[in-house]
VMD Tcl script that draws the C-alpha trace (Angstrom):
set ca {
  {238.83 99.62 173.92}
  {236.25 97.55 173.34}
  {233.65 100.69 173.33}
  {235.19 102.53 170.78}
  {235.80 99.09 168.43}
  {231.73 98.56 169.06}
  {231.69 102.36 167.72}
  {233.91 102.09 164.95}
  {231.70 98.60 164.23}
  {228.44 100.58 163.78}
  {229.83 103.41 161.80}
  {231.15 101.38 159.60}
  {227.47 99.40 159.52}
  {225.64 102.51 158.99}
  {227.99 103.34 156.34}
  {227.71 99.98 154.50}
  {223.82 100.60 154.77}
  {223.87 104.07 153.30}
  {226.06 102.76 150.61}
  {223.38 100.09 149.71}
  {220.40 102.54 150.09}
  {221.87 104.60 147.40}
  {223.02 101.63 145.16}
  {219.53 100.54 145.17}
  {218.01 104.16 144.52}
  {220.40 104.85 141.59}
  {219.51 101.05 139.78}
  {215.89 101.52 140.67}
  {215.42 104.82 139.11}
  {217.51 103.71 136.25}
  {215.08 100.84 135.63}
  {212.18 103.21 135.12}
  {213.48 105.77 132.59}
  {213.08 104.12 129.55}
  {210.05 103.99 127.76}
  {208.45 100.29 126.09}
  {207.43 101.70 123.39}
  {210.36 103.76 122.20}
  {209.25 107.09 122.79}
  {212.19 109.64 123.38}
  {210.86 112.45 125.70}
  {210.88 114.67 122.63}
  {208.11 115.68 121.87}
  {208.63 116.25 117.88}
  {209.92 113.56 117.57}
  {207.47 111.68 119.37}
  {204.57 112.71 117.55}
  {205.68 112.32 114.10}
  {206.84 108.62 115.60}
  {203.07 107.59 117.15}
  {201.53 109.39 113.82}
  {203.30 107.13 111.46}
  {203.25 104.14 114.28}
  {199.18 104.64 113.88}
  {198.74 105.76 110.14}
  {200.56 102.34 109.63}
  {198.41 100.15 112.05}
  {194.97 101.65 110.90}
  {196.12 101.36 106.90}
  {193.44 98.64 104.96}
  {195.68 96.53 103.84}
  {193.79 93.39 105.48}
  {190.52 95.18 106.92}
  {190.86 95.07 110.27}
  {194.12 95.56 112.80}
  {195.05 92.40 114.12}
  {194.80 92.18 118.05}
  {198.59 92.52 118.90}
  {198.28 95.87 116.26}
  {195.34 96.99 118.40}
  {197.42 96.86 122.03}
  {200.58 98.38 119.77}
  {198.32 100.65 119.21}
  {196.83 100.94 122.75}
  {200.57 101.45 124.19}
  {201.38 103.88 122.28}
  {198.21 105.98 122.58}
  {198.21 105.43 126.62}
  {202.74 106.36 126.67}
  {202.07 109.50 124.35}
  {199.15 110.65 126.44}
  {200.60 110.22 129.94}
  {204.26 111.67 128.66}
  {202.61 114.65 127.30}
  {199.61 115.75 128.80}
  {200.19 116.55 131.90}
  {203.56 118.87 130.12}
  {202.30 122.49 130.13}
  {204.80 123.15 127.67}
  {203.01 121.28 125.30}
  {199.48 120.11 125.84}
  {198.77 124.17 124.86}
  {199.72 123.68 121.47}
  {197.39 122.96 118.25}
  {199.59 119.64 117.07}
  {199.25 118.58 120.68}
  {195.46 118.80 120.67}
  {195.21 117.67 117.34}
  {197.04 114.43 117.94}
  {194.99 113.83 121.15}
  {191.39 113.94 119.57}
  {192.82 111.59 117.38}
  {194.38 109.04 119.72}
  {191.17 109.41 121.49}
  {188.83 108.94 118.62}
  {191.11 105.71 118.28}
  {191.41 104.40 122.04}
  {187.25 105.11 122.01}
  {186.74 102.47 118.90}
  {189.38 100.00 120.11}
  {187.02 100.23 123.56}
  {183.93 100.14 121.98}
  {183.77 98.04 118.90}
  {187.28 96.17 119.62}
  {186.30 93.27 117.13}
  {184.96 95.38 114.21}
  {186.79 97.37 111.68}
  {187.50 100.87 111.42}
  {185.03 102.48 109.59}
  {186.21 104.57 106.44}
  {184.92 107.54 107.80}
  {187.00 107.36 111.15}
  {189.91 106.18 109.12}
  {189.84 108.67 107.22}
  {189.73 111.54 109.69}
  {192.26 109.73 111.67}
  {194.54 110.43 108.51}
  {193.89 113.17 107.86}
  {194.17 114.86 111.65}
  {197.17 112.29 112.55}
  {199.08 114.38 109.14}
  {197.49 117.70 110.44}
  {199.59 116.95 113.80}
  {202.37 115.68 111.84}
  {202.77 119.49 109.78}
  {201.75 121.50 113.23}
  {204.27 119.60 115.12}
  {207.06 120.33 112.42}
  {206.24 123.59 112.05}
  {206.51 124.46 115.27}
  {202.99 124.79 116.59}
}
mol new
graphics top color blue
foreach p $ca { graphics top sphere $p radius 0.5 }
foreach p [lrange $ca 0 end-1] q [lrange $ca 1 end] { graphics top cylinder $p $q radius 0.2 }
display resetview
């Protein structure tokens, strides 16, 4: 009697355990699929997002991009990159390349010369390949 009650006792044990393992899994993994910055997992969407995001940060209305702009600016560049390189779907196509010389012209200056200005030359190309992404990505390429 007692042997099959001290049975029944760990079954029920190892059940309650299994129970828990998965409860933690499922509220763990939920905790980790949204992004901080916003971005969506698609990727269209996504790029016209960080393109406007940046065209908006590196825009002279004061001169230079405050310091909370600049690690906006840094998040987004480092979540876009790690969502979408390593995607072989994607980091094939010309908006995808595009957009990533661009975030890394950006991510270069912001390591370099954090406390200067962008120039008007690399603002400049940074519009105009950050739009050159934007039309690829709509298009479709």
């Amino acid at each position: 009697m007692f042997a099959a009650l001290r049975g029944f006792g760990q079954q029920l044990v190892r059940a309650g355990l299994q129970l828990l393992l998965v409860v933690a899994l499922v509220f763990g993994l939920s905790a980790c699929g949204g992004t901080p910055s916003g971005l969506t997992g698609t990727y269209v969407d996504d790029t016209v997002s960080v393109a406007k995001s940046l065209l908006s940060i590196i825009a002279p209305e004061d001169g230079q991009a405050s310091s909370e702009q600049q690690q906006q600016a840094r998040d987004l560049i480092n979540e876009y990159i790690s969502l979408y390189r390593p995607n072989s779907r994607v980091n094939g196509l010309a908006s995808f390349t595009t957009m990533q010389t661009a975030l890394n012209s950006l991510a270069a200056h912001y390591a370099s010369y954090n406390n200067r200005p962008l120039s008007d030359d690399l603002r400049a190309r940074l519009e105009k390949e950050l739009h050159k992404a934007e039309l690829s990505v709509v298009r479709g390429s």
